[in-house]
N, C-alpha and C positions, 0 to 999 in steps of 0.2 A: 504494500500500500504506500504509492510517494507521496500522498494527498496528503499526510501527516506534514512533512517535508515543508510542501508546500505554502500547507497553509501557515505553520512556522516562519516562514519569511515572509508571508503577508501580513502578519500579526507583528513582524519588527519596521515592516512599511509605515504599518498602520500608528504603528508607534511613534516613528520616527518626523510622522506628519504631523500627531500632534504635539508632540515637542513643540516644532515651529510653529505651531500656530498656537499655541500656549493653552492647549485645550488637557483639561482635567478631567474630565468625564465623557465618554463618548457611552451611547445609549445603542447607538445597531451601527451593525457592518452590513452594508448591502454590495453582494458579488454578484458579477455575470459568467454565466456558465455555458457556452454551447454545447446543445445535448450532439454532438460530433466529437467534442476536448475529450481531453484524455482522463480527464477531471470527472469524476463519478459524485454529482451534489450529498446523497447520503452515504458513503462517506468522509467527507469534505463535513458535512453535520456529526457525525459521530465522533471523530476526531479533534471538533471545535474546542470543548470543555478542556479537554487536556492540555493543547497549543496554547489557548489564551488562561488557564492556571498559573494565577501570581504577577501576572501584567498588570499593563493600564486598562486592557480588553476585558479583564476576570466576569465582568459582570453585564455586559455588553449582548444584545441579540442579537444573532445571527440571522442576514434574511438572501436567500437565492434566488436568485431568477435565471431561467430556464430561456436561453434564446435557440429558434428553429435554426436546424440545422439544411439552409435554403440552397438551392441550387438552380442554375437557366440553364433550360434546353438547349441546345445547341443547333438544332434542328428549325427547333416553331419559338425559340427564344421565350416560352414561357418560363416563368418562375414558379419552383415548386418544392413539397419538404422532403428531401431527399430519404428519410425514416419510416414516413408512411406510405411512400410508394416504390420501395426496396429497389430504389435509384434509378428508378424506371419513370422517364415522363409521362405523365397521365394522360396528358391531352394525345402526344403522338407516338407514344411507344419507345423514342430514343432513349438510347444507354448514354450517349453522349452527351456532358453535362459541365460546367463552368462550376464551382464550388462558388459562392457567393457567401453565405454567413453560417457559424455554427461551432468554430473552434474557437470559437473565445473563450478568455480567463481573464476574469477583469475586477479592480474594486469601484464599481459603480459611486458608492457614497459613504462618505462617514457624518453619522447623525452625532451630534454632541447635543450636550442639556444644556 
């Protein structure tokens, strides 16, 4: 599991941002995830409690959001989510496809009180 890893060094980002911005309490981390990344959201949640244990985060919520993992035909150039139609264009059947969005890993926001 490197989601542990990970989120360890988004938690000294996190940290490290609000140093600079002289923030003492932050209330929720909100990340973006493409359900494509390599990044698995529950575990990346399970993991949380322990990464942010004894931080400035210890007591902070965690909130995910789920970006589509989209793709353009290459063919009839529509756009579509490459997970629900097991990469196959719906409208015209092509395999051929542009990866457009879905391997994000991102910290969206940091909420402070």
């Amino acid at each position: 599991m490197h989601e542990l890893g990970v989120v360890i060094e988004v938690i000294k980002t996190v940290e490290n941002i609000a140093i600079k911005n002289q923030l003492t309490k932050i209330d929720t981390l909100v990340l973006q995830i493409g359900e494509l990344s390599s990044m698995i959201p529950r575990y990346i949640e399970a993991c949380y409690p322990a990464a942010v244990d004894g931080t400035l985060l210890q007591d902070t919520k965690l909130k995910i959001e789920i970006l589509p993992g989209n793709g353009m035909c290459k063919e009839c150039k529509k756009v579509f989510n490459l997970l629900e139609n097991n990469s196959k264009c719906p409208h015209c059947k092509s395999e051929q496809w542009e990866l457009l969005c879905g391997k994000e890993f991102m910290i969206k926001e940091i909420v402070a009180c």
